[in-house]
C-alpha positions in Angstrom: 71.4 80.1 58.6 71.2 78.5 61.8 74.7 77.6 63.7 75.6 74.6 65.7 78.4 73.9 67.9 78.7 69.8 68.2 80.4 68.9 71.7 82.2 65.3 71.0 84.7 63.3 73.2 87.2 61.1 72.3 89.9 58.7 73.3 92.6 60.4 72.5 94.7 63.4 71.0 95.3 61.1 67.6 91.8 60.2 67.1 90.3 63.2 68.2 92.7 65.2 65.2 91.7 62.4 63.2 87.9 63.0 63.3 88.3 66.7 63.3 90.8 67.0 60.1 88.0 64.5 58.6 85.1 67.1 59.6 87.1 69.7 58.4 88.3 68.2 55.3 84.6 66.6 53.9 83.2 70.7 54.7 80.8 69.2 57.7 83.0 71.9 60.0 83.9 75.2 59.3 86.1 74.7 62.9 87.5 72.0 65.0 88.6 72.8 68.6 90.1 70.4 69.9 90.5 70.3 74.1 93.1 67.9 75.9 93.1 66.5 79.3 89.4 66.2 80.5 88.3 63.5 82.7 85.6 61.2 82.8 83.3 59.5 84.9 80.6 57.4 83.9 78.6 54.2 83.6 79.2 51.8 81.2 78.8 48.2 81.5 76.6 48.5 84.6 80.8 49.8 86.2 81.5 53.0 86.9 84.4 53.7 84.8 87.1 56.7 84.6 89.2 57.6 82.0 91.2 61.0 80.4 89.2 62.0 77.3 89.6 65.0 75.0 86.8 67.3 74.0 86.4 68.4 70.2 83.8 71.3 69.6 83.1 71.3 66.2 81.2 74.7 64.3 78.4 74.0 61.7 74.8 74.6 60.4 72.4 72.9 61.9 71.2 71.1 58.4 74.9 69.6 58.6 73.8 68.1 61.8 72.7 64.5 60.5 75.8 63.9 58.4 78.2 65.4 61.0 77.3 62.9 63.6 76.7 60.0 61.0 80.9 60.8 59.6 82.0 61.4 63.4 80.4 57.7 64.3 81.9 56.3 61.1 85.4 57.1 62.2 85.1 56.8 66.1 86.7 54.2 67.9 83.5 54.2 70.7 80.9 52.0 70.2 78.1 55.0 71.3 80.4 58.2 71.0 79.2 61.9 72.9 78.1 63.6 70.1 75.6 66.2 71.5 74.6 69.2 69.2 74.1 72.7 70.9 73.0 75.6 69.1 74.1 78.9 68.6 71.7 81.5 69.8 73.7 84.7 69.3 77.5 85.6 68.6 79.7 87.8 66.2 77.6 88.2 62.9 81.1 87.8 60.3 82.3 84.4 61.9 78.6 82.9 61.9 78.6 83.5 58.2 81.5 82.4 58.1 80.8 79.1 59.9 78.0 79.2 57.4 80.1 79.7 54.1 82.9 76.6 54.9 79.9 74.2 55.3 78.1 75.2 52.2 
């Protein structure tokens, strides 16, 4: 079974606890950590904008991929939320099963 960790940012603590008890909750996350007190820069609106964001790192399979981001963009405030999907190459054999076994 292959293992993803899904990097997503949100607006705030409430919304990001929101999305991750919702991840958590439908089994498209084994794991939700959820990281206060980033900030931003980017372009949006042809403006460079700032703003304090918090990082959620979610832990699934990689066939829970698609419905993952399609939940996380039902719920998100953002019109185009971060919702990039890194996988797992290597790491402690038991919690990658286990990763595996919540998502079933």
């Amino acid at each position: 079974m292959e293992i993803n960790m899904i990097y997503i940012t949100a607006g705030s603590k409430d919304e990001a606890v929101m999305i991750g008890k919702a991840l958590i909750n439908a089994r498209l996350a084994a794991c939700v950590n959820i990281i206060e007190n980033m900030y931003s820069m980017y372009i949006w609106d042809e403006k460079l904008q700032d703003a304090n964001e918090i990082i959620l790192i979610a832990k699934t399979t990689k066939e829970r991929v698609p419905d993952l981001i399609e939940k996380v963009n039902a719920l998100h405030s953002y019109k185009c939320p971060c919702i990039v999907s890194l996988p797992v190459s290597d790491g402690n054999p038991a919690f990658l099963k286990w990763v595996a076994d919540e998502v079933q």
